[in-house]
N, CA and C of each residue as an Amber inpcrd file, in Angstrom:
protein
   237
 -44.1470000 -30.3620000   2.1840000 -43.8250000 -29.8740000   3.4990000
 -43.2380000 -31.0230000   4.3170000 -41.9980000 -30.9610000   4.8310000
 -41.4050000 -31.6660000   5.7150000 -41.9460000 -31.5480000   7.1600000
 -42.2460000 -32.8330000   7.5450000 -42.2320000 -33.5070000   8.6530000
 -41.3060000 -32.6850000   9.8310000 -41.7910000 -32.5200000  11.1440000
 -40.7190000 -32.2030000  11.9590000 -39.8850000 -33.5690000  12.1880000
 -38.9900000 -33.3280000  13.3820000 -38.4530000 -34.5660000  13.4430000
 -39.2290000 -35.5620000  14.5140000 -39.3860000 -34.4540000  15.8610000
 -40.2220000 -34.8220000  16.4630000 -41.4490000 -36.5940000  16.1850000
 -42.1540000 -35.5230000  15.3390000 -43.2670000 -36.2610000  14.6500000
 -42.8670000 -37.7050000  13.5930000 -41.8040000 -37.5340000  13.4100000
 -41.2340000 -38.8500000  12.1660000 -40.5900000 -39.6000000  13.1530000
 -40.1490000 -39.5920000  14.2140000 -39.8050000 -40.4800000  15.5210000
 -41.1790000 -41.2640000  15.7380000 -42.1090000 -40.1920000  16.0720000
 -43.4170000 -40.7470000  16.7510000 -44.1140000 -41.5470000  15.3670000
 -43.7720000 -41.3390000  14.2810000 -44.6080000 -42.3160000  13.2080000
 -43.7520000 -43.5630000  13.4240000 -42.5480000 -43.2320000  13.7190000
 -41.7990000 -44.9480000  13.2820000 -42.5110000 -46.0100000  14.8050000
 -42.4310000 -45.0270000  15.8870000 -42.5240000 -45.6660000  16.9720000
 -43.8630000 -46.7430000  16.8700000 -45.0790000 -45.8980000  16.1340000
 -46.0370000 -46.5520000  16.0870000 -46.1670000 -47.3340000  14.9780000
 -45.4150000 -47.1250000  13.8230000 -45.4580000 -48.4090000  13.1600000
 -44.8260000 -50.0690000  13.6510000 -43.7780000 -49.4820000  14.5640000
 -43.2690000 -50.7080000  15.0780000 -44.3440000 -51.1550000  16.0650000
 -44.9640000 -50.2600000  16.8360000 -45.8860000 -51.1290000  17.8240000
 -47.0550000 -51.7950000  16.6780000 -47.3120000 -51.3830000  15.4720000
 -48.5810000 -52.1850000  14.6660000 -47.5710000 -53.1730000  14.1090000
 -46.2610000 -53.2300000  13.9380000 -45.5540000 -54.8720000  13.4760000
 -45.8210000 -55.5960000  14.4170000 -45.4390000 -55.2380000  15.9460000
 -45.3480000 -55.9140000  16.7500000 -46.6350000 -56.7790000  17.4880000
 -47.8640000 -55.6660000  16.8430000 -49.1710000 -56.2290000  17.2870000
 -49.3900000 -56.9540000  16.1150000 -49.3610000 -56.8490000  15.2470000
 -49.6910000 -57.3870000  13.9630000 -49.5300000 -59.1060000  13.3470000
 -50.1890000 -59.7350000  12.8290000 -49.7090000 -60.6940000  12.1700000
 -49.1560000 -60.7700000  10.5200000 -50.6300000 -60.5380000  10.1660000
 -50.1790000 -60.7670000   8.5070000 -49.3780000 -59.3320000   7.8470000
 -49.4260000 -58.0380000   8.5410000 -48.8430000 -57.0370000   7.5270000
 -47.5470000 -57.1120000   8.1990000 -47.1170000 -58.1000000   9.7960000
 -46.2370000 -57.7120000   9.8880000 -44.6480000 -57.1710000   9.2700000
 -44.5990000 -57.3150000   8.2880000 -43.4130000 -57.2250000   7.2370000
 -43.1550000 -55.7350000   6.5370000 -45.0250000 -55.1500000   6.0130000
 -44.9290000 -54.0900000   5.3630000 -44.7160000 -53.3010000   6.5550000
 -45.1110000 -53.0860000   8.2200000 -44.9440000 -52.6580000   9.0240000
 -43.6660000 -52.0280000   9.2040000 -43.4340000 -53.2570000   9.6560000
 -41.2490000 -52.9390000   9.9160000 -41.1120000 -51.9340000   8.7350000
 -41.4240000 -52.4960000   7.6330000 -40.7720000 -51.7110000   6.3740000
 -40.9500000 -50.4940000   6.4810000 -41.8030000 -49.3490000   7.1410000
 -42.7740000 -48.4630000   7.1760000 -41.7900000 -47.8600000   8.1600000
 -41.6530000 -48.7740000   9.1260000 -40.7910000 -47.9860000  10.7390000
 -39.5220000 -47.8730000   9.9920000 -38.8370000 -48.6340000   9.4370000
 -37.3810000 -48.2860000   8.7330000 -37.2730000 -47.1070000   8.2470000
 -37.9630000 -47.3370000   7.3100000 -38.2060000 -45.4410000   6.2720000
 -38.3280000 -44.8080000   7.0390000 -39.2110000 -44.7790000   7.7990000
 -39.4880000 -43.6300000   9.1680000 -38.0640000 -42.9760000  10.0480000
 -37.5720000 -44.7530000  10.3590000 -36.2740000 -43.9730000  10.9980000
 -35.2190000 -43.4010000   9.9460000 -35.4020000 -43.8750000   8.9440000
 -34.2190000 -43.1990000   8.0650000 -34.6980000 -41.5890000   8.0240000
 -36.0340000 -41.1550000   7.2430000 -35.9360000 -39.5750000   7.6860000
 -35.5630000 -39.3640000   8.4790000 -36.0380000 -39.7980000  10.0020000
 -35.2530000 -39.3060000  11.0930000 -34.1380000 -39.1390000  11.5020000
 -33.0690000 -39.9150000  10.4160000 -31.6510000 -40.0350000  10.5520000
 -31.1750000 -40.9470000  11.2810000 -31.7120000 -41.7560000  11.6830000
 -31.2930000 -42.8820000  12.4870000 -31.1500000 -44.3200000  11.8130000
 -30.3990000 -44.6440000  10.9150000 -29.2980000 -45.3050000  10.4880000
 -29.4560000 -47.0130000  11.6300000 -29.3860000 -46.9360000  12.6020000
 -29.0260000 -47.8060000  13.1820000 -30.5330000 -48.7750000  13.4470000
 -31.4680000 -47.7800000  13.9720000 -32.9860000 -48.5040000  13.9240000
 -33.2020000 -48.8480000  12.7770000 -33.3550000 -47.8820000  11.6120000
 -33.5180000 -48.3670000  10.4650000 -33.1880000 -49.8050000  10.2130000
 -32.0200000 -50.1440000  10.5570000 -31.5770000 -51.4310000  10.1200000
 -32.2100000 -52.2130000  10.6250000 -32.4950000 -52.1700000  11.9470000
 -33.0640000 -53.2810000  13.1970000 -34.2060000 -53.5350000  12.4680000
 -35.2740000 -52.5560000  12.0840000 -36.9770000 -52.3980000  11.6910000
 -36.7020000 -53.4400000  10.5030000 -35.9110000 -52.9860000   9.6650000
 -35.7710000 -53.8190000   8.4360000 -35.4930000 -55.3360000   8.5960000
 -34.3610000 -55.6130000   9.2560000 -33.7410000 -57.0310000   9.9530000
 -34.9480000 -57.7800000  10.6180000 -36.0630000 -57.3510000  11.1420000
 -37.5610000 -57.6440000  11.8100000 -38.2860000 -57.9710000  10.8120000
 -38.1850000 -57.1160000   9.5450000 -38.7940000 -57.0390000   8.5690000
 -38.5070000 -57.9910000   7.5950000 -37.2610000 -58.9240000   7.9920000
 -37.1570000 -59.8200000   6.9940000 -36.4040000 -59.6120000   5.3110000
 -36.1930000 -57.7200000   5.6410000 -35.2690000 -57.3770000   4.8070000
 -34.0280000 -57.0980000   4.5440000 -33.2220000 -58.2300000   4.3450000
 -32.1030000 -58.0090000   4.4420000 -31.0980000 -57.2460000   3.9530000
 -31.0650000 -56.8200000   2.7240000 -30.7190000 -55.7520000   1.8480000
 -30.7190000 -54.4100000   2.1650000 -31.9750000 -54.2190000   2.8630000
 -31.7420000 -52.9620000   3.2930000 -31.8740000 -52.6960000   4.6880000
 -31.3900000 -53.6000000   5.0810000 -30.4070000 -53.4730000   6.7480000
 -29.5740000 -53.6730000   6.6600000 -28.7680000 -54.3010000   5.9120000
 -26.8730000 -54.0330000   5.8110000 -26.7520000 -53.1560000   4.9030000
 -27.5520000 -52.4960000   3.9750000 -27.3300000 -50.8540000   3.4000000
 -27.0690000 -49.7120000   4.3150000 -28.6150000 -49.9110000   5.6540000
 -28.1680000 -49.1430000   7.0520000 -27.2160000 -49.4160000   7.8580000
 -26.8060000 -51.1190000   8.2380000 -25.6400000 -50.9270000   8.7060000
 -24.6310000 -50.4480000   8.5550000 -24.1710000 -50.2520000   7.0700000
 -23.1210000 -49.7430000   6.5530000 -22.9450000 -48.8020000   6.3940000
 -24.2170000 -47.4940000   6.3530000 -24.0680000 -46.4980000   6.3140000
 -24.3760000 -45.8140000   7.6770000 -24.3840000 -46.2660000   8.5430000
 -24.0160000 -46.2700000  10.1160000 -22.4310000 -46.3970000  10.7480000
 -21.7930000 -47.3960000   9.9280000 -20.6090000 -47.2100000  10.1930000
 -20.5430000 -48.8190000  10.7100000 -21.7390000 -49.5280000  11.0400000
 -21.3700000 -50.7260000  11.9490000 -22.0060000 -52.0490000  10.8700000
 -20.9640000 -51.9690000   9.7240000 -21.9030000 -53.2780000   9.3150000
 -21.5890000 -54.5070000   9.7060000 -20.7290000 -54.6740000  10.6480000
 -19.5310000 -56.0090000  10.6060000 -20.6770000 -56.4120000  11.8670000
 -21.2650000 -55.4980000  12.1960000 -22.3480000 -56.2420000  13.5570000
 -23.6290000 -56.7290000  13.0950000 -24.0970000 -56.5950000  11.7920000
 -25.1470000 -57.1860000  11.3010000 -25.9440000 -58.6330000  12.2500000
 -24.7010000 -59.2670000  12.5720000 -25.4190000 -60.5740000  13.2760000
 -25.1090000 -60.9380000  14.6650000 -24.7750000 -59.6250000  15.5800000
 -24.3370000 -59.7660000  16.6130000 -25.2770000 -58.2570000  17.5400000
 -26.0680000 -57.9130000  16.8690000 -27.2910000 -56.9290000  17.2410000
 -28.0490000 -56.9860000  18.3160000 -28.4800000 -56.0870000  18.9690000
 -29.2530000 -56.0820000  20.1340000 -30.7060000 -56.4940000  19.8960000
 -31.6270000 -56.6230000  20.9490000 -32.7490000 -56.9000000  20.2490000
 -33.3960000 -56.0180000  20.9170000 -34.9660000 -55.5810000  20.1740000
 -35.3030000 -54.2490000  20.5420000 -35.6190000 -54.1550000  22.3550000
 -35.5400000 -53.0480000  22.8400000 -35.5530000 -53.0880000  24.1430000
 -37.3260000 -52.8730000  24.5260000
């Protein structure tokens, strides 16, 4: 059974607030909010969560399949 979307927004949101509180899992965290935003279709967080996450591979996979990979290192930082 699929997730609404609603609800897969609100999982990523709170995985990023446990990276952000977090020390030692911070990494699997991000990783957790990425996936999250990718069900959700959001391509562009995905990348950010990952790029936090120290994973680089699969934040210029999302950048690119966003359309914006040439900004990889010229990114906003989360608000």
């Amino acid at each position: 059974m699929r997730k609404s979307p609603v609800s897969q927004l609100a999982g990523s949101s709170a995985f990023l607030d446990c990276a952000l509180a977090a020390t030692k899992e911070k990494r699997a965290y991000f990783h957790i909010a990425g996936d999250c935003f990718i069900s959700h279709g959001d391509n562009m967080k995905a990348a950010w969560a990952y790029l936090d996450g120290k994973e680089y591979a699969l934040a210029a996979e999302r950048y690119r399949k966003a359309g914006l990979f040439d900004d990889v290192h010229g990114r906003p930082r989360w608000i």
